[in-house]
N, C-alpha and C positions, 0 to 999 in steps of 0.2 A: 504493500500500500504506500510506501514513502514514495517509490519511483514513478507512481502512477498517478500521486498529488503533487509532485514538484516537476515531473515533467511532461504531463501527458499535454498535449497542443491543445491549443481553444477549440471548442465542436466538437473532439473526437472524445470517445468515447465517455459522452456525460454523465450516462446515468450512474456508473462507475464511479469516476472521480462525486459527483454530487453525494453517492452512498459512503464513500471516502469522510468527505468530511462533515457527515451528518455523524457519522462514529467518534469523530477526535471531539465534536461538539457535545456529546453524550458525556465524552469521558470529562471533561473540561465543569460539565455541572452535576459530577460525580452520579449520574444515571446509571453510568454502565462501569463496572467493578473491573480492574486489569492487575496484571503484575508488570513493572517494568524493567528493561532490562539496563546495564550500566551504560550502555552507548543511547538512552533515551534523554533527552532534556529533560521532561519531568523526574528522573530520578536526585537532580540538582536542584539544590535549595536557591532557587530562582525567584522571581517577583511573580505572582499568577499571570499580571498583565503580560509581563515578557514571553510566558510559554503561550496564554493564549493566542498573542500574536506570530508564534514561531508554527503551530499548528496554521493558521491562517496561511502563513506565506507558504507550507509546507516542510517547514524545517523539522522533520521527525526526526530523525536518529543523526546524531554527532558525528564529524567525519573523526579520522584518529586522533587530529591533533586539536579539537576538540575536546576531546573525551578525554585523554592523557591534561591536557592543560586549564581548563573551565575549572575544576572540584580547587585548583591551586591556585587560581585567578581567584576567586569565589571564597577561597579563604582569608585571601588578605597576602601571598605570597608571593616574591618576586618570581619571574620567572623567563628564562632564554631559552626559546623553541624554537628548535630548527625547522621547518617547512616546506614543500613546494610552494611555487605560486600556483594559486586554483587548488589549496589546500582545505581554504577555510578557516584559515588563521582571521579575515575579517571580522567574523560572526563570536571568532573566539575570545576576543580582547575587546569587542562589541560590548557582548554579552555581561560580560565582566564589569565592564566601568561601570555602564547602565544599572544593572542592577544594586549599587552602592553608592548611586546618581541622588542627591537633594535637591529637588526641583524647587521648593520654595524656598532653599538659598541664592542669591544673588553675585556668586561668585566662580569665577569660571575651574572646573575641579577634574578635569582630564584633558591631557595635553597629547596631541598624536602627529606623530613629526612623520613625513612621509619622502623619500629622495626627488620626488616629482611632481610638478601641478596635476598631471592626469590619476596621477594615484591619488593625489588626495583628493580629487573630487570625488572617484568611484568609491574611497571609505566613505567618504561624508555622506555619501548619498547609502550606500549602505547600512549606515549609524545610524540614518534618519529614517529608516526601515524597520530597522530591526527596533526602535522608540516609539514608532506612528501609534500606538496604544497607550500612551504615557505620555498624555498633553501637556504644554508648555515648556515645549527641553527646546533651551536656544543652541542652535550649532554653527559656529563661524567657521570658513573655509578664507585664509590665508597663504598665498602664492604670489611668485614673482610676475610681469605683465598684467597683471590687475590693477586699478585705479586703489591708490591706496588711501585715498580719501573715503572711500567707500566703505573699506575694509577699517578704516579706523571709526566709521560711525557705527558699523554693526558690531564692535569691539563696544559703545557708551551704551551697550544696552545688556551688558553682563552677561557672555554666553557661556553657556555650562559647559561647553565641549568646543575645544579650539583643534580643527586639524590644518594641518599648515605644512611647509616646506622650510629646513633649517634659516635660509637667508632670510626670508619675508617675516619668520617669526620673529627672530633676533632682531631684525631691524622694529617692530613693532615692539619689542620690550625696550628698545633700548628708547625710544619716544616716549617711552611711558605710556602707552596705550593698551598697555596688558598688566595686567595684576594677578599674580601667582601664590598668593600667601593661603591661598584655602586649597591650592591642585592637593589630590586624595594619588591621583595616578597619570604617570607618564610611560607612553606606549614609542618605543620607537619601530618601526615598520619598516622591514626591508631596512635594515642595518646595515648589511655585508655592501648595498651598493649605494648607502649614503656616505659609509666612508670609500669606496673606490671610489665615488664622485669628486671629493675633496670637502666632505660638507663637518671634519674635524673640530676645526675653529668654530666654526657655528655653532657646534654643538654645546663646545665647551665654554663657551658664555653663556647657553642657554641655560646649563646649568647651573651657572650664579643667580639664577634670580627665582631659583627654586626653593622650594622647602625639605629640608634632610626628609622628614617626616613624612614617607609619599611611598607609595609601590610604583615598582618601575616594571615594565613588561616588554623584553625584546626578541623581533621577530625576523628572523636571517636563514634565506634558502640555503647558503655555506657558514661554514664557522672557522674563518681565516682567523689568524693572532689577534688581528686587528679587532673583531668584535668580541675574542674574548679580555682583549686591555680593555675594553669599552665597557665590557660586562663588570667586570675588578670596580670600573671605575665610579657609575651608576644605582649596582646591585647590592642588594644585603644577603646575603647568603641567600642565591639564586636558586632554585630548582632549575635541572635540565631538562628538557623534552626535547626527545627528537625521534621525529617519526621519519624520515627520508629512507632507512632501510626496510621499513614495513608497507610503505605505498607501492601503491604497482605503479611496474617502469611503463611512459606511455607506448604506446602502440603504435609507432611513427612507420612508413616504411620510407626508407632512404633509398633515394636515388642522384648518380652525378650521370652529365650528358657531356661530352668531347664537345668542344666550341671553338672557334675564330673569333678572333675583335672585331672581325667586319660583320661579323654575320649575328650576333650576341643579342642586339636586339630581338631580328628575326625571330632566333632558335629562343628569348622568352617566350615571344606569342605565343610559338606552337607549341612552346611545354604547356603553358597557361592553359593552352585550348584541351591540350590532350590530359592533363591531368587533374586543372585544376578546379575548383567546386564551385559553392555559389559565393564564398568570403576569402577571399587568397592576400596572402602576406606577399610582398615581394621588398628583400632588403639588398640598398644599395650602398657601398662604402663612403663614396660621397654626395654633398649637394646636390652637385650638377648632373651627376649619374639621374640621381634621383628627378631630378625636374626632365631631364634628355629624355627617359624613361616611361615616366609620365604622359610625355606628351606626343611619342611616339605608338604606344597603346589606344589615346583617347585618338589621333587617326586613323587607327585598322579598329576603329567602332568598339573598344572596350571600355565600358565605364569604372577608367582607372583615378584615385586622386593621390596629390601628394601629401608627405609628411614630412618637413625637413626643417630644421634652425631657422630658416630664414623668413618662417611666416610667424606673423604677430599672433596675439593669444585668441583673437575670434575666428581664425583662419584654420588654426589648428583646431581647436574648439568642433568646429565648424566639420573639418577631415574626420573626425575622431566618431562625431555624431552621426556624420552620412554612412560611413563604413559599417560602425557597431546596426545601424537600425536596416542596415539590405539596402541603401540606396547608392552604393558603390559594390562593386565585384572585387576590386585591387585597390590594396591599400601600399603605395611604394614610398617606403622610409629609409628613413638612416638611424644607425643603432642609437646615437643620442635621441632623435626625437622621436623614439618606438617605447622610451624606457617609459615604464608605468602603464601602457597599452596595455587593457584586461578584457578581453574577448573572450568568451569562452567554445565560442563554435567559430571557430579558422578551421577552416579545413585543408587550406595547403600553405606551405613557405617554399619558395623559392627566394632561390639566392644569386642577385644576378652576378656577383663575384663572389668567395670566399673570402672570409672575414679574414687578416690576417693574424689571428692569434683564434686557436681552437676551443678555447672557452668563449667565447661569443659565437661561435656556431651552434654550442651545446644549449645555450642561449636565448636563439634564433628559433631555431626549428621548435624547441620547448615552449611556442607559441600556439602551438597546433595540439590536438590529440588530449584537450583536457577534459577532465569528467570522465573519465573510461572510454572516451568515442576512439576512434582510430584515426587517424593522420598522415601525412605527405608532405616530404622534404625532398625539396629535387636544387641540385647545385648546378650552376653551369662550371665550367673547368675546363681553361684555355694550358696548353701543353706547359707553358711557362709558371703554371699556378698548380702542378703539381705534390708541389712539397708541402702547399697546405692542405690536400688531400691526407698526405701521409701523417702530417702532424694530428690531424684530427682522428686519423684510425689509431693514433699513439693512446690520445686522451680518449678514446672511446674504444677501447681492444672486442668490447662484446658485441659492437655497434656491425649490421652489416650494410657497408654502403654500397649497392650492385652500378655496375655501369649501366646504361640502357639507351639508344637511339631513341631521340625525339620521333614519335609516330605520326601522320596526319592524323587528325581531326576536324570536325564540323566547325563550321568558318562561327553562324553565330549563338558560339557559347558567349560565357561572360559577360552577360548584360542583364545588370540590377532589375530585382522584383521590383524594386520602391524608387519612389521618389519622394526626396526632402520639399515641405514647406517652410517659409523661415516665416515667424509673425512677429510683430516689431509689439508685442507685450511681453510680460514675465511677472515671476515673484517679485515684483516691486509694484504690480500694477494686481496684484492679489491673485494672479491668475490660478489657477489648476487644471489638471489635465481633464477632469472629467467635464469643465467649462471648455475646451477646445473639443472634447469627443461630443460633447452637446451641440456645438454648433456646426462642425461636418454633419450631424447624423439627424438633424433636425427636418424637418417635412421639406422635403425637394432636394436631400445633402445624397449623403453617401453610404452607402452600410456601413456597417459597425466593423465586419470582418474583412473590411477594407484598411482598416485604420492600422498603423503599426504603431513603433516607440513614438512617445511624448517628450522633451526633453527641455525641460524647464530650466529658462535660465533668469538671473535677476532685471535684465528692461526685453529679452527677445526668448524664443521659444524655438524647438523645432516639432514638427510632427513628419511622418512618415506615415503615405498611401500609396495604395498599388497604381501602379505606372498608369493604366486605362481612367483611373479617377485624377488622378494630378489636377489637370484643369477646372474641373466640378468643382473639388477640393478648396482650389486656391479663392476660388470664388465666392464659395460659402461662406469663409473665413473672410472676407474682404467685405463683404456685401453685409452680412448678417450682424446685429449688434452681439459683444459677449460682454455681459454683466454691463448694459448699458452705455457701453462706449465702441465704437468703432476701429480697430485697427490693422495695418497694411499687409499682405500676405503675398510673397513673392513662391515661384519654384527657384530652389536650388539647383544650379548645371554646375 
């Protein structure tokens, strides 16, 4: 029953899933008598509101690092858990603060440092999920490319959960715009590549303007020297958890293709065509790769966009939301501006060069194949680019990466279900998504099962509909009043 409420599609089999959680809603007003087992949230001295809302979203059973770390979170204990990404280490240091959250204090009491502005959105957005049952919890999201004026007014309204990026925080405490003397708990996320980043110094003044008196919870896919100085340095006599030898390894299947520099774009397309699904990663070592790339795809008719340093933070924003919601097929980055990227259905990576060091290959491809689904990694590999082949079958000896000739393929694959609308309102204009699905789906709009992600942002929004509605779509939104005001709805290309 867990798999069949957290994953089954909208329409399909309803009667099911609707018997599903008329059962968890039974047990919730103690109707129906159960025993539960150690990997169940309710077996954890949780908040009722938190479990009935984890029933609701379908969060029944604990993933490992879950289960191993929540009963030590939950007691008050510090703790360094090693992880995958698409662990669920989110849910588990969520969990955690949340439930030992004072909402009728006025002071901001969990501090969550994240290596990336995309990462700390997808927590915050997460956090504010895994609360939506526990009204009035304010959550400030802190990041570099943001108007800091902004960020300093939603800081004079005492937010109980601050996630943020090392620089942007520190520079907000060091303004005085942050008060720390009530934080209960500081999380740091994805450790191992805040310090690879260089984010050290940042961190270690962030730490002067803490309180000794605090639980600290760190969360690192590797455990190089560096996070465990870090650990020495943070922790009170830490618990360890690490689950990394007890997950299953994903289900990738590797493949490289012999290539030319002349021909290297080509031989993308047609790996793209021949293998790749409806959400494909494609990583390039630099900018320019990246943009050549891009724009050589979007003319043989693939709806490809870019991701690279050199777009401002709506732009990226903007790449990140078309991608995740189906309204792009190829997502072409560069390893910095991929960091914090959390999809969970990729279904392929290609590589249009090899990374030059084999730990970012392992990386790379570890984008694809989460959740138990299975995955596709295909390299291209010009005869000069050899020895990073070798290097990487060093660091991966179990790893089997088969040669294989790029095949033909059907010319039009790789063109997005969806298409993005941009709406010039947001949570500053009080919006919500179900005021946007109201006004697609209202007498003359759109079906409902036309609609995809919502994606609410503070003055603009995104929505995602299927490509035949676009136009209907964009109109309804532009024409139709929502909560009494009128505002502008463009399609995204």
């Amino acid at each position: 029953m867990e798999r069949l409420c957290a994953y089954t599609p909208a329409g399909e089999r309803i009667h099911s899933y609707t018997l599903c959680i008329r059962y968890f809603a039974l047990l919730r007003e103690g109707t129906l008598a159960t025993v539960s087992s150690p990997t169940d949230f309710s077996s954890l001295d949780l908040n009722p509101a938190l479990l009935g809302n984890l029933v609701d979203l379908g969060y029944l059973e604990m993933t490992l690092v879950q289960a191993q770390s929540l009963p030590l979170i939950i007691d008050g204990v510090d703790v360094v858990a090693r992880a995958k990404t698409g662990s669920g280490k989110t849910a588990a240091f969520g969990l955690g603060l949340l439930n030992k959250l004072d909402v009728a204090s006025f002071e901001t009491q969990a501090l969550i440092l994240c290596p990336t502005r995309e990462l700390a959105d997808q927590v915050a957005k997460e956090i504010r999920r895994l609360a939506r049952a526990i009204p009035n919890i304010k959550i400030s999201i802190l990041f570099g490319g943001a108007p800091v004026r902004t960020q300093k007014n939603s800081l004079q309204r005492s937010p109980h959960i601050i996630v943020g990026t090392p620089g942007r925080v520190h520079k907000h405490l060091r303004d005085g715009n942050i008060q720390l003397q009530g934080l209960q708990t500081l999380v740091l996320d994805e450790a191992d590549r805040m310090l690879d980043m260089g984010f050290i110094d940042e961190l270690n003044a962030i730490l002067r303007f803490m309180p000794a008196n605090r639980q600290t919870l760190m969360f690192s896919a590797t455990y190089p020297d560096e996070v465990a100085d870090m650990s020495a340095k943070v922790q009170r006599n830490p618990k360890t958890v690490d689950v990394t030898d007890d997950e299953l390894p994903p289900q990738i299947v590797q493949t490289w293709c012999s290539v030319t520099r002349e021909n290297r774009n080509s031989d993308l397309l047609r790996a793209l065509r021949a293998w790749g699904g409806e959400l494909n990663l494609v990583f390039c070592n630099t900018k320019l790769d990246c943009a050549e790339v891009t724009s050589y795809l979007q003319k043989n008719n693939v709806g490809a966009i870019a991701l690279h340093g050199d777009l401002d933070q709506i732009k990226r924003t903007q790449a990140l939301a078309r991608f995740s919601n189906r309204s792009a097929s190829v997502l072409v980055a560069t390893d910095v501006a991929a960091r914090g990227l959390d999809v969970n259905d990729i279904d392929a990576v290609f590589n249009f060069e090899l990374p030059p060091q084999a730990e970012v290959y392992v990386h790379r491809i570890g984008r694809t194949a989460r959740a138990g689904k299975q995955g596709v990694a295909v390299s291209l590999v010009e005869e000069r680019e050899q020895w990073r082949l070798e290097q990487i079958g060093e660091t991966m000896p179990d790893a089997v990466i088969e040669q294989r000739n790029i095949p033909d393929a059907p010319r039009d694959t790789l063109q997005a279900s969806m298409t993005t609308i941009q709406i010039s309102g947001g949570k500053k204009n009080k919006l919500r998504p179900g005021d946007l699905l109201g006004a697609l789906t209202a007498e003359g709009g759109i079906p409902g099962t036309a609609v995809g992600s919502i994606d609410l942002f503070d003055s603009y929004a995104y929505v995602a509909v299927e490509n035949r509605h676009a136009s209907k779509a964009s109109r309804q939104l532009s024409d139709r009043p929502i909560k009494g005001r009128r505002y502008r709805a463009r399609i995204i290309k």
